[in-house]
C-alpha atoms as an extended CHARMM CRD file, in Angstrom:
* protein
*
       104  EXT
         1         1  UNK       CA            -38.5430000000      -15.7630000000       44.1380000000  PROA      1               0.0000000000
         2         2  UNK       CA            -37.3580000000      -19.3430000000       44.7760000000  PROA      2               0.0000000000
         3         3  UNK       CA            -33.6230000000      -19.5930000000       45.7710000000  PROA      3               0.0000000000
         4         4  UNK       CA            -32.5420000000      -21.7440000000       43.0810000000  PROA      4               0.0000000000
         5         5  UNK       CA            -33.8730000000      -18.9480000000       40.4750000000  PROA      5               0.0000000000
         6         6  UNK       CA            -32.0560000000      -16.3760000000       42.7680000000  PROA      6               0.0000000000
         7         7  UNK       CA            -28.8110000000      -18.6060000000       42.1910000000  PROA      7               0.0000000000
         8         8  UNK       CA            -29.2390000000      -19.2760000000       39.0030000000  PROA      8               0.0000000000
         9         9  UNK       CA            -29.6380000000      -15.1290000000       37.9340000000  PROA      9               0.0000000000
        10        10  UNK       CA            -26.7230000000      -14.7340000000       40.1470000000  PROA      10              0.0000000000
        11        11  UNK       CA            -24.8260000000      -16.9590000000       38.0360000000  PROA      11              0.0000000000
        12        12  UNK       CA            -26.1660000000      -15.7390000000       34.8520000000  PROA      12              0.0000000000
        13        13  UNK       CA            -24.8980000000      -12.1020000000       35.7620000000  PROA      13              0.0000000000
        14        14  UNK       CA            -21.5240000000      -13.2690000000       36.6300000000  PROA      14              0.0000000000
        15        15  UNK       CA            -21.6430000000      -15.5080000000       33.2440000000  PROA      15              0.0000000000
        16        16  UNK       CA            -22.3750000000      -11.9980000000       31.4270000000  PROA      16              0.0000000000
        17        17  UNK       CA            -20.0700000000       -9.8180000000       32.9590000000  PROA      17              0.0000000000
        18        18  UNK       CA            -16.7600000000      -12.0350000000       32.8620000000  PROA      18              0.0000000000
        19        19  UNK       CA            -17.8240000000      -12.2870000000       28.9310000000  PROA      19              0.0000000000
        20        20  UNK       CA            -18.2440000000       -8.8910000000       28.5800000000  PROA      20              0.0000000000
        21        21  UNK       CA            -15.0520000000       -8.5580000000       30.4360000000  PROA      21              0.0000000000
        22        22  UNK       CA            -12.8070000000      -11.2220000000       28.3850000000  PROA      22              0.0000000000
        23        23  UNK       CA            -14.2010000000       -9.1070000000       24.8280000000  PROA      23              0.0000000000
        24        24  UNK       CA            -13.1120000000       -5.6670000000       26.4130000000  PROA      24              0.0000000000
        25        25  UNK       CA             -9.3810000000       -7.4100000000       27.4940000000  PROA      25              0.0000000000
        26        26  UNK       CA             -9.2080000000       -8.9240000000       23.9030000000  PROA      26              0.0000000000
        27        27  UNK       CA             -9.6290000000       -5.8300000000       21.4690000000  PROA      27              0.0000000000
        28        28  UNK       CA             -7.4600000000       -3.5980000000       24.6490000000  PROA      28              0.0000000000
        29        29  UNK       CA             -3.8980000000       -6.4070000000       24.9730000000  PROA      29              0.0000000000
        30        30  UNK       CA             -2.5680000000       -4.9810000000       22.3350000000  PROA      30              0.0000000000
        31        31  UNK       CA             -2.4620000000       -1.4730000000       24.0210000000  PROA      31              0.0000000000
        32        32  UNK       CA             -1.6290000000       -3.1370000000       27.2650000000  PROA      32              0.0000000000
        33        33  UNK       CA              1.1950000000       -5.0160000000       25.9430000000  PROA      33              0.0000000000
        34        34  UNK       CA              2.9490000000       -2.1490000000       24.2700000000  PROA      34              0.0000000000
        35        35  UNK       CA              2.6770000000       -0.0730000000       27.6590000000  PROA      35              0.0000000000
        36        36  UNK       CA              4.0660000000       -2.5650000000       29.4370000000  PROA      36              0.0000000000
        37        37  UNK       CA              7.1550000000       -3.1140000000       27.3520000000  PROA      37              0.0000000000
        38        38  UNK       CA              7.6010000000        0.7940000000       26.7120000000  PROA      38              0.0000000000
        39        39  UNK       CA              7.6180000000        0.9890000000       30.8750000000  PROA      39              0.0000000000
        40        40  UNK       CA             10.2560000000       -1.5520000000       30.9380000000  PROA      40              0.0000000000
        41        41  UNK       CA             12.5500000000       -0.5030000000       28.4170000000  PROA      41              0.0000000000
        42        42  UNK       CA             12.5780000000        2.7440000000       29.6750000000  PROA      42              0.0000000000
        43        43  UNK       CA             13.2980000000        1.1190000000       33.5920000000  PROA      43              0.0000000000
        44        44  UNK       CA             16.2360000000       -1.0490000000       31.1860000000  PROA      44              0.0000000000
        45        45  UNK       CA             17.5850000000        2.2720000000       29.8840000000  PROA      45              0.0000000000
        46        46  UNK       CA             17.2900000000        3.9350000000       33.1570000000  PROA      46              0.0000000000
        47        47  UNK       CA             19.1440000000        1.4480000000       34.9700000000  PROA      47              0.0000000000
        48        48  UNK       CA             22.0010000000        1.0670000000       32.3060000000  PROA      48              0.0000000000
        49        49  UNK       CA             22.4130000000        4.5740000000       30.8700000000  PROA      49              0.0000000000
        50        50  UNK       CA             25.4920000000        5.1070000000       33.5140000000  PROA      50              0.0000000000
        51        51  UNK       CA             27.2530000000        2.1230000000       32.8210000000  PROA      51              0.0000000000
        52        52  UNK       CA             26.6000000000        2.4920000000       28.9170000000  PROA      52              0.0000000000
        53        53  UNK       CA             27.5830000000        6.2990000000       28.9600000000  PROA      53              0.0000000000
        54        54  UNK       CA             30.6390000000        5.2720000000       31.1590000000  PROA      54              0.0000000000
        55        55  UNK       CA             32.0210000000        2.5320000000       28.5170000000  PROA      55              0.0000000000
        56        56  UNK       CA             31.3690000000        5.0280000000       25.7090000000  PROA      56              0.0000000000
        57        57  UNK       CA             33.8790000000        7.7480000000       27.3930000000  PROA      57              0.0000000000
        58        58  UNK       CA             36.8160000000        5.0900000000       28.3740000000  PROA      58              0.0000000000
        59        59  UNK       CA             36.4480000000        3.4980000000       24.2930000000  PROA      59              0.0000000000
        60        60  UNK       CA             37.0250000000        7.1990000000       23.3270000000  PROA      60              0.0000000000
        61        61  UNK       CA             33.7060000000        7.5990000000       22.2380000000  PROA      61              0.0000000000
        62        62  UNK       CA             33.2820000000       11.6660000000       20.9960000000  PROA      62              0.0000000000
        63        63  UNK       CA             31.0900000000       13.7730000000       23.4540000000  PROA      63              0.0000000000
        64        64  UNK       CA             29.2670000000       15.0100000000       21.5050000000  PROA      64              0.0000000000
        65        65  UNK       CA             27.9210000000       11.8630000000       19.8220000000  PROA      65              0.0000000000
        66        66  UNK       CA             27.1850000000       10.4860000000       23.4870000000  PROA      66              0.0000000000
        67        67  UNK       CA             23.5700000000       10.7000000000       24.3400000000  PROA      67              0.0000000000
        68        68  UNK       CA             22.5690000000       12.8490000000       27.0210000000  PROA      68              0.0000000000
        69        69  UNK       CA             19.4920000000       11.6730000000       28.2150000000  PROA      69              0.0000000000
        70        70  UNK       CA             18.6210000000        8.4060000000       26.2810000000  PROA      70              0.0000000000
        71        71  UNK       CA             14.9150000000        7.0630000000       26.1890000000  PROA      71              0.0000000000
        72        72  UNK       CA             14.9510000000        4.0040000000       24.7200000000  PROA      72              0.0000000000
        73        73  UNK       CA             17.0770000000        1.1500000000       23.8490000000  PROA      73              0.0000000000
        74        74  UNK       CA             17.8890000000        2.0600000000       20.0250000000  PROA      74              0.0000000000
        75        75  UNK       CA             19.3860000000        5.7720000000       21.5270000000  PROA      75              0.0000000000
        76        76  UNK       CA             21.3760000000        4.3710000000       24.5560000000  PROA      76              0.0000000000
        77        77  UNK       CA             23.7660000000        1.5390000000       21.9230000000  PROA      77              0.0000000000
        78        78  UNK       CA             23.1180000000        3.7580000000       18.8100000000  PROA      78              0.0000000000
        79        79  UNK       CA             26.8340000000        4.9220000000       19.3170000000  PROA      79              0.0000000000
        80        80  UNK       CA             28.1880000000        1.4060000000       19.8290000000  PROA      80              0.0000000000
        81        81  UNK       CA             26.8960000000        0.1960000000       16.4970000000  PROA      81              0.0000000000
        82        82  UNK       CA             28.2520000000        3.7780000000       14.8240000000  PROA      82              0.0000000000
        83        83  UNK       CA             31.8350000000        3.3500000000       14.1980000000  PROA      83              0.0000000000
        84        84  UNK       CA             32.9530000000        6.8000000000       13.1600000000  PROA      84              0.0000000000
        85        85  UNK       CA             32.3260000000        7.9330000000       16.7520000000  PROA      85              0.0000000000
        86        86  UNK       CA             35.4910000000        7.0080000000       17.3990000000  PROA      86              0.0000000000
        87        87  UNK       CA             37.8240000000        9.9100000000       18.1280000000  PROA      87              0.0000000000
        88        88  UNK       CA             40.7840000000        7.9180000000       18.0000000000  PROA      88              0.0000000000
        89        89  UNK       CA             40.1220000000        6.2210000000       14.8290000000  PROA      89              0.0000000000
        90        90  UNK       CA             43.7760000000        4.5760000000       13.5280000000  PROA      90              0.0000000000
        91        91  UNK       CA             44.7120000000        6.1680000000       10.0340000000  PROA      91              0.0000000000
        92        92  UNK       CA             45.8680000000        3.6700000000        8.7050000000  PROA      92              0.0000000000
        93        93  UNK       CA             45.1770000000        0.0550000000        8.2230000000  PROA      93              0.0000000000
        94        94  UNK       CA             46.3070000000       -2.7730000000       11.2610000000  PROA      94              0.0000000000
        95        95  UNK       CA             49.3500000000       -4.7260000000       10.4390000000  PROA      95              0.0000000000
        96        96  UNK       CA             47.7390000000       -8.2900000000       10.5290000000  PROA      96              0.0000000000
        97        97  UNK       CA             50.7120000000      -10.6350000000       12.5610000000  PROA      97              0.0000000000
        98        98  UNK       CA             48.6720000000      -13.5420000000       10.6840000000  PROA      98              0.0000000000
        99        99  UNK       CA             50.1510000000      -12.8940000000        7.1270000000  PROA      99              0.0000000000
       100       100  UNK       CA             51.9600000000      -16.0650000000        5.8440000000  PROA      100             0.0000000000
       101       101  UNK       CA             54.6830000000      -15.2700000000        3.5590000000  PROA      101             0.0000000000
       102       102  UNK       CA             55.2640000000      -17.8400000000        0.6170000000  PROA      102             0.0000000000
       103       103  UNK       CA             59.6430000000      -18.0130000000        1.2740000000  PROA      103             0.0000000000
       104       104  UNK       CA             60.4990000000      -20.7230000000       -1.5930000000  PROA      104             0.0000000000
């Protein structure tokens, strides 16, 4: 076999397989690119969790609407967007210091 057939099968077979290889990658990013944001929201939720869980005791958050052992995003600031977590809810309305009285 001549050595310019020899490179040119060489070259051939590496033409094939990074084809074959950019078709397999295609129909699989999806699945890649969902793995790799569900392993970095749960490192985000890992590394926050204290802090969050921390903040939600000192606003007077109720225990037992704290999550324990949050695994995503949506369940670690699922009680800050709930408002009747609060334990220490006012009864009654604020007095609003920005009321204009009409004095004629």
């Amino acid at each position: 076999m001549k050595p310019d057939r020899f490179i040119s099968l060489i070259a051939l077979l590496v033409s094939v397989a990074s084809l074959g290889y950019a078709v397999w990658l295609h129909q699989n990013i999806n699945s890649i690119a969902q793995a790799a944001l569900r392993q970095r929201e749960a490192e985000l939720v890992h590394h926050f969790a204290p802090n969050v869980l921390e903040l939600y005791r000192g606003l007077g958050v109720a225990e037992n609407k704290i999550p324990k052992s949050p695994q995503t995003l949506e369940q670690l600031f699922q009680p800050a967007f709930d408002l009747s977590n609060l334990v220490n809810a006012p009864d009654e309305p604020a007095q609003s210091s920005d009321t204009v009285t009409n004095a004629k």
